[in-house]
C-alpha positions in Angstrom: -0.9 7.3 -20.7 -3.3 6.6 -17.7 -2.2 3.7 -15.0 -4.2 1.2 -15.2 -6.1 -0.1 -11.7 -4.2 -3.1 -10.0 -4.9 -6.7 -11.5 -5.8 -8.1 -7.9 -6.5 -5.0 -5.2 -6.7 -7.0 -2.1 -3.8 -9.3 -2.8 -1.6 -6.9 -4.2 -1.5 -4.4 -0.9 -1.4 -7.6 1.6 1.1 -6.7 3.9 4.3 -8.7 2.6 4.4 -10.8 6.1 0.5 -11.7 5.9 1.5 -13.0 2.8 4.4 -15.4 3.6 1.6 -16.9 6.6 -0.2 -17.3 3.3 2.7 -19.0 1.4 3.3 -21.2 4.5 -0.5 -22.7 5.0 -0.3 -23.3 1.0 3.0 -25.0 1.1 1.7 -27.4 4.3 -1.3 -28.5 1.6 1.2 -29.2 -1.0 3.5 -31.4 0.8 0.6 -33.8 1.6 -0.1 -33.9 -2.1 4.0 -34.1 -3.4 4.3 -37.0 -0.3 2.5 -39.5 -2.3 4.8 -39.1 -5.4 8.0 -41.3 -5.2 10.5 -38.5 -6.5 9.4 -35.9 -3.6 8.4 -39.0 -0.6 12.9 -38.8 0.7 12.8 -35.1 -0.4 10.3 -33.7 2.0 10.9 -36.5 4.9 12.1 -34.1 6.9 8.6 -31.7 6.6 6.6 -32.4 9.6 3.6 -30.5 11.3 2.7 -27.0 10.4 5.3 -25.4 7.9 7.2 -22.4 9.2 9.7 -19.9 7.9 11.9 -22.2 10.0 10.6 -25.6 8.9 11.7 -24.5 5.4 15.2 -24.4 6.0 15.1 -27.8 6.3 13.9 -28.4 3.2 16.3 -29.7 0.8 16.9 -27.7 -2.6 15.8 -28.2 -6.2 18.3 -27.3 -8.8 18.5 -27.2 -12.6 20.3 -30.1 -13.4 18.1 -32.4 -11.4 15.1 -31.3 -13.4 17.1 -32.5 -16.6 18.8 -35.6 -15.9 15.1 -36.2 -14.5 14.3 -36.3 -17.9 17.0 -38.4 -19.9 15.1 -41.2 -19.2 10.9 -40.9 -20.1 8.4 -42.9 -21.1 5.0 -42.9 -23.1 2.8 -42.2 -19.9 5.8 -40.2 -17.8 7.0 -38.0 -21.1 8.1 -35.0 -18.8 10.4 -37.4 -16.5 10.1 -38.3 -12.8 9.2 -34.9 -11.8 5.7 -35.0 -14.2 3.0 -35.4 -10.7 -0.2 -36.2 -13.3 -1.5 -38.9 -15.7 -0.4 -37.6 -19.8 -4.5 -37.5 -20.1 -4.9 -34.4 -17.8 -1.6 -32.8 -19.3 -3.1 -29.5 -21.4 0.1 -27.8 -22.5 3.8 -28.7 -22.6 6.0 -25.8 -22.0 10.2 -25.8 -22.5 12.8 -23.8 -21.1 14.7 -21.6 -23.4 17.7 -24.0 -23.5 20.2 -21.1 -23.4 22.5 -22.7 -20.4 21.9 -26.3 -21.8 19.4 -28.8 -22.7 15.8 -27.3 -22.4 13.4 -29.1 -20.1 10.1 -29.2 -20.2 7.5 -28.5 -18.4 3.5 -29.9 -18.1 0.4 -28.1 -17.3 -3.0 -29.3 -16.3 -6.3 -27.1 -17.4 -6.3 -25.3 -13.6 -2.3 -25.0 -13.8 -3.1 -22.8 -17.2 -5.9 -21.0 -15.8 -3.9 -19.8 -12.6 -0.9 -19.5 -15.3 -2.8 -17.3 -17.2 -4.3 -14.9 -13.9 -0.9 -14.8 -12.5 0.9 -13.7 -15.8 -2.2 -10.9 -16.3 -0.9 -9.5 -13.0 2.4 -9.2 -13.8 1.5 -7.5 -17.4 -1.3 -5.4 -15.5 2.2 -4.2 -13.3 4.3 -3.5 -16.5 1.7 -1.1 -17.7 -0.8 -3.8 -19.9 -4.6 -3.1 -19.9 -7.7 -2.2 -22.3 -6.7 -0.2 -24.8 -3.5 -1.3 -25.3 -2.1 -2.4 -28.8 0.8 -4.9 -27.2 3.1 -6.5 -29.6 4.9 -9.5 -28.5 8.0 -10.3 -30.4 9.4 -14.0 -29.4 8.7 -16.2 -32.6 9.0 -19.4 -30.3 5.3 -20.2 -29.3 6.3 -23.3 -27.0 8.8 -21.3 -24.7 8.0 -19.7 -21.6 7.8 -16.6 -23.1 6.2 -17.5 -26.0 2.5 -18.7 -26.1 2.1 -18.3 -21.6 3.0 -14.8 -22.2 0.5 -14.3 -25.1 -2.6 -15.9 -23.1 -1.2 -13.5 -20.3 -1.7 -10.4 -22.1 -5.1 -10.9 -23.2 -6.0 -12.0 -19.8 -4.4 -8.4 -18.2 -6.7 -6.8 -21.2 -4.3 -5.9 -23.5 -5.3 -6.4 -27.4 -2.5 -8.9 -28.7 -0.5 -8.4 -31.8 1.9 -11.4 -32.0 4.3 -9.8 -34.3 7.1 -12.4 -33.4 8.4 -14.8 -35.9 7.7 -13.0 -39.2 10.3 -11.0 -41.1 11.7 -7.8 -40.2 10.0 -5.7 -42.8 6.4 -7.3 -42.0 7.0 -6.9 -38.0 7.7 -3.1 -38.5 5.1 -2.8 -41.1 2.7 -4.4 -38.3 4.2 -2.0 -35.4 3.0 1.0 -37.9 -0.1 0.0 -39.0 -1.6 -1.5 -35.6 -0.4 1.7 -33.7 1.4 -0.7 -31.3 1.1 1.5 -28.3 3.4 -1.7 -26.0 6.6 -3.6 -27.0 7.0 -7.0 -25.4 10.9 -7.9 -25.8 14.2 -8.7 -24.4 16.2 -5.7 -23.3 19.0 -6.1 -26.4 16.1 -6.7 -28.9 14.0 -3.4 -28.2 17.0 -1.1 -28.8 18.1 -3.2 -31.9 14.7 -3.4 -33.3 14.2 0.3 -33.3 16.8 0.8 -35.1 15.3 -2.1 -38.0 12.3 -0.3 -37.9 13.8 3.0 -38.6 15.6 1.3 -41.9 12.4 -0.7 -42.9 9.9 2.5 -42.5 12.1 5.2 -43.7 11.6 7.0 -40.4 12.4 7.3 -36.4 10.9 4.7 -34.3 9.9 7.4 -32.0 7.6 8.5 -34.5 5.3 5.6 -34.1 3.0 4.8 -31.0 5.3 2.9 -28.8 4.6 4.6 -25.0 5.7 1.5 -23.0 8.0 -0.8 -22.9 8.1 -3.9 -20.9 11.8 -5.7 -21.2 12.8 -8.8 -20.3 14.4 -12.3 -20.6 18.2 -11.2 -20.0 19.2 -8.4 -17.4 19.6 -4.9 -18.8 16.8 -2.8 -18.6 17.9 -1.4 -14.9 20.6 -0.6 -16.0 19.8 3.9 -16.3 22.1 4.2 -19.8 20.1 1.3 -21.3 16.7 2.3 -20.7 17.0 5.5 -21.5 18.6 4.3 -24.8 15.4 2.7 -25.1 13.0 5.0 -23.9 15.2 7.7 -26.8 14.4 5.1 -29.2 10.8 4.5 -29.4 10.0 7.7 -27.9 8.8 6.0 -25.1 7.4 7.4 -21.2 8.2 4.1 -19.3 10.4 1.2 -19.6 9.2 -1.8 -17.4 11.3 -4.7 -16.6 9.9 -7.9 -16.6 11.4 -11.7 -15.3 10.4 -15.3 -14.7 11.1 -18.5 -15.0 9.6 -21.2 -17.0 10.6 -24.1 -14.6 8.3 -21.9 -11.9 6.2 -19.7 -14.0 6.9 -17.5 -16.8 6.5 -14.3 -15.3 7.3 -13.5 -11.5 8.5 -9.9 -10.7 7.4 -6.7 -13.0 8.6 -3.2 -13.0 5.5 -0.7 -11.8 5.4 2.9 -13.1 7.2 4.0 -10.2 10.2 2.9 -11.8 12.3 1.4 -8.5 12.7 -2.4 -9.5 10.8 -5.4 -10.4 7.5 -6.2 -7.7 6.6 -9.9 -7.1 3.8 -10.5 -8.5 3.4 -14.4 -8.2 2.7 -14.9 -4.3 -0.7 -16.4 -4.1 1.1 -19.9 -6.5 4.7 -18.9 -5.8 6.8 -18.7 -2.6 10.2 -16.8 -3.0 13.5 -16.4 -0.9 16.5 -15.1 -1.3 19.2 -16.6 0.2 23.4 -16.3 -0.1 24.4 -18.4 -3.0 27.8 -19.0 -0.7 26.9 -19.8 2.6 22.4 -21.0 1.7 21.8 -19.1 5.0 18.7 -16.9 4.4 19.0 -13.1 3.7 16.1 -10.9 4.3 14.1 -8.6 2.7 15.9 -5.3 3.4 16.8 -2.6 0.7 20.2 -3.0 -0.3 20.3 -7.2 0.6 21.3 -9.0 -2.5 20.8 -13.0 -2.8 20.1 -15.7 -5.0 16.2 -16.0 -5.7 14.8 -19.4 -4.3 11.4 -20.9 -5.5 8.9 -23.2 -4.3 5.8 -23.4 -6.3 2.6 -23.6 -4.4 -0.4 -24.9 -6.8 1.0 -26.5 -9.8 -0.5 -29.6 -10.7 1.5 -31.4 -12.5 5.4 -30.1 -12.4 6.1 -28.5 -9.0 9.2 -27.5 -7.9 10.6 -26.8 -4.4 13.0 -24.5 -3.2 14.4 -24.4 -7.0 17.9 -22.7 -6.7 17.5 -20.3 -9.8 20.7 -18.7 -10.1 18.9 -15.1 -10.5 20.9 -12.9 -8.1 18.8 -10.3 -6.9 19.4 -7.1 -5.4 16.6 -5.3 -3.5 15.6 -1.8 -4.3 12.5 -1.3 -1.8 10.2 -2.6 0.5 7.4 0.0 0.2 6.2 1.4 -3.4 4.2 4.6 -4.2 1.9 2.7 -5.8 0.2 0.7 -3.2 1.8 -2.6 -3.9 3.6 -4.2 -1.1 5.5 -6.9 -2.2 9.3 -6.0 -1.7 11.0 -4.2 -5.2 14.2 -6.3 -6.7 17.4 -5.4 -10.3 18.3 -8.2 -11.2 22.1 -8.1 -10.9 23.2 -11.2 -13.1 23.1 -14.9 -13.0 25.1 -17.9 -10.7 26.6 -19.3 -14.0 27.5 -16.2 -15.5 30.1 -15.6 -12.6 33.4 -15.0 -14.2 36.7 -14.5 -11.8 39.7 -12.3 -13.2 42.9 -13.8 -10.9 41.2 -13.8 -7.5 38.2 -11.3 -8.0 34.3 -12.6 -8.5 32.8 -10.6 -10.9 29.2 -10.6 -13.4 28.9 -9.2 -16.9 26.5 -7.2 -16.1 28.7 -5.5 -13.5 31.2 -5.0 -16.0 28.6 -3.4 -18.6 27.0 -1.1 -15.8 30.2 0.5 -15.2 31.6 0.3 -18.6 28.2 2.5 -20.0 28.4 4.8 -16.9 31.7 5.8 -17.8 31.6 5.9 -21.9 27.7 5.9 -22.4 28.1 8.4 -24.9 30.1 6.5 -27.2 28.7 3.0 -26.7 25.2 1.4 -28.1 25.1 -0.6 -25.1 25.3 -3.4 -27.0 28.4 -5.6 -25.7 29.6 -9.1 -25.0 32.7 -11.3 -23.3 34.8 -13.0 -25.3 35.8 -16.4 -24.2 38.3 -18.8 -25.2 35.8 -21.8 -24.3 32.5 -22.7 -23.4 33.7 -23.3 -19.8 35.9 -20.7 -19.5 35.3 -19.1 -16.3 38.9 -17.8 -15.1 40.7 -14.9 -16.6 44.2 -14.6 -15.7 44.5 -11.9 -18.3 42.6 -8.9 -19.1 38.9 -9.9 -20.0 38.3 -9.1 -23.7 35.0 -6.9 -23.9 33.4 -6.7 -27.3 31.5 -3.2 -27.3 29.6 -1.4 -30.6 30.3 2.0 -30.6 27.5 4.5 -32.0 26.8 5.2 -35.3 29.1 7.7 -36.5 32.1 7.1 -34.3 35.2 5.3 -34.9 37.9 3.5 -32.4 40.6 6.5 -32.7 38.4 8.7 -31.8 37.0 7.3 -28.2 40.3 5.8 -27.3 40.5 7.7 -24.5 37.1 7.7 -23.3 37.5 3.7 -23.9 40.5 3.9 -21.5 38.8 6.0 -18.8 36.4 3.1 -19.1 38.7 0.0 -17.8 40.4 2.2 -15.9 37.0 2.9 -13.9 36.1 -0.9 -13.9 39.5 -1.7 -12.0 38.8 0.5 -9.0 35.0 -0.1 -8.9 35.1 -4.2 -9.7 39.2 -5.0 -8.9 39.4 -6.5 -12.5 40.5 -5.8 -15.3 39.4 -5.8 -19.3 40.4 -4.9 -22.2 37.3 -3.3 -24.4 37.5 -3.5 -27.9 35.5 -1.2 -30.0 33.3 -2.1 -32.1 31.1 -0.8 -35.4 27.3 -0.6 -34.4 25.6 -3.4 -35.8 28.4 -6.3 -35.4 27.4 -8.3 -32.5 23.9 -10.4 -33.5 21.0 -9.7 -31.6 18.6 -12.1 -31.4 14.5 -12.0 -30.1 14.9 -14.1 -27.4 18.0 -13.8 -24.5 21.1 -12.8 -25.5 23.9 -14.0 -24.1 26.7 -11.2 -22.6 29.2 -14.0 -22.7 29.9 -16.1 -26.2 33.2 -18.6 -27.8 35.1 -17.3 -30.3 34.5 -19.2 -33.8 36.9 -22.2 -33.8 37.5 -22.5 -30.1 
């Protein structure tokens, strides 16, 4: 399959420190506009002058829970909260979060927040491998989420022809991926891999048979990780896996896996300014390969919801700062999230961690499909070994990868200092849904 030509040539080989001057000068114009708002006039009382790099730090943060107490309490003419910047009458779309770590907020956009919505989203599909000639089906059934409807008007602005399979039945989305010679999946990591395997049932024949070349995976971390994509890429007979992330509280889609394959670019900067800073200390952490941080985001254009330095709880590791394919905005996995952190005894660790290892060592015998049990919602401390849900594959039964199981926890002691306890699995037993799925869940009656 031929690359298609970047989205946006000149702004996607600016030389990353040109860009933050950029950032900066934007920021400076929308402080002027935020200072006559009462919710950001204390915020930002301690911007003065010409913003700097510097300047910034002083800039308090912006962090979930805010945004949702924000809007307990609305009203017909502020229905998105203290945070909403416009009058209802120039609101052109509401947009929610996916609600997966509580409450879903929403979000408002004005006709010029849609249209730079829409170009910015195009780039980042243009990135994962969408442009003319592409069949792309997009598989989220809920329209009003970030990833629902945003993402739809993004692919058709990148080029791509749009095949909203999402929503309908299994048997009519793997009839559509047949007939419309869907040549790019649009789905969550766990979903891709799952659905390949419906479609398989439903058409009486391999996935990989069909027209699939390129999938673009995201909403939940996974797709770095090498066993799972090349489960994937096995699956649907696929040449490239691209991962894909955002947020809707900032914009929908932010960083996008090229077809050089090293991590995620940024592909937001002209409305987005990102940092990455220790989640501990706040103190800023620079864009070096190997740095790892939480991602911070301050939106630069948005009309009428804009954030500043939102703490998003995405801790990101950087893979590069220089790409192959001419783009120059640094390369980021996505390691796991803030509130996912579980601690075994003394030891910090992310399920994500604990499924990396766990498919390194037993990839063979594992789907990749796995999942922490906890006793509650809560439950972040572990004083015992953590219980690891994981399917094994088709064919395979627990007495016969004991071993290999063992080897597994053995190898996630000395790499991670904790310990767990994996529990095998049939294939098939742990739902997977078309939208995030959790790697943490509460046992029924807890």
């Amino acid at each position: 399959m031929a690359e298609h030509p970047l989205w946006d040539p000149e702004q996607d080989t600016l030389p990353w420190a040109e860009q933050r001057e950029r950032q900066l000068r934007a920021f400076d114009g929308m402080v002027e506009r935020l200072r006559s708002h009462s919710v950001w006039r204390d915020r930002l009382a301690s911007v003065s002058g010409t913003m700097t790099d510097l300047g910034l730090l002083d800039v308090p943060f912006t962090r979930k829970d805010e945004l949702r107490a924000a809007q307990s309490e609305t009203s017909e003419a502020q229905p998105l909260g203290a945070f909403q910047l416009v009058d209802r009458h120039e609101l052109a779309q509401i947009t929610s979060s996916s609600g997966t770590t509580g409450a879903p907020t929403y979000f408002g956009l004005t006709r010029e927040d849609r249209r730079r919505w829409d170009r910015a989203i195009a780039n980042a599909y243009r990135t994962a491998g969408v442009g003319p000639g592409e069949v792309v089906a997009h598989t989220t059934g809920m329209a009003i989420v970030a990833g629902g409807l945003p993402y739809a008007d993004g692919i058709r602005e990148a080029g791509g022809t749009l095949a909203w399979i999402g929503g309908q039945t299994t048997p009519r989305m793997a009839m559509a991926m047949e007939r419309l010679r869907v040549s790019v999946l649009v789905a969550t990591a766990s979903f891709s891999a799952h659905f390949a395997q419906r479609c398989a049932e439903e058409l009486g024949r391999p996935a990989s048979g069909l027209s699939v070349r390129t999938v673009i995976a995201g909403g939940e971390p996974g797709a770095g990780v090498p066993h799972i994509r090349q489960g994937i890429m096995d699956a649907w007979g696929a040449t490239r896996v691209s991962e894909f992330m955002g947020l809707g509280d900032v914009l929908p889609a932010l960083w996008a896996e090229c077809a050089v394959g090293q991590g995620m670019h940024f592909t937001a900067a002209p409305d987005v300014l990102v940092e990455l800073i220790d989640p501990a200390t706040e103190e800023r952490v620079p864009w070096e390969p190997g740095a790892t941080g939480e991602a911070v985001y301050t939106t630069l254009r948005r009309e009428a919801f804009a954030v500043v330095r939102f703490r998003s709880g995405d801790q990101l590791q950087v893979t590069g700062v220089a790409c192959a394919c001419g783009r120059t905005a640094p390369t980021v996995r996505c390691v796991g999230r803030t509130d996912d952190m579980l601690i075994y005894k003394a030891m910090n660790v992310y399920p994500s961690a604990i499924r990396e290892v766990a498919l390194d060592v037993a990839g063979a015998a594992l789907t990749g499909t796995m999942r922490i049990r906890k006793d509650t919602a809560s439950q972040v401390r572990f004083d015992d070994p953590i219980p690891l849900e994981a399917e094994l594959r088709p064919g395979l039964d627990a007495s016969g990868v004991r071993e290999t199981l063992r080897r597994a926890e053995e190898e996630i002691r000395r790499r991670l200092r904790v310990r767990v306890g994996i529990e095998a699995l049939a294939a098939g037993r742990i739902p997977v849904g078309e939208y995030k799925n959790a790697l943490t869940y509460v046992k029924e009656g807890s």
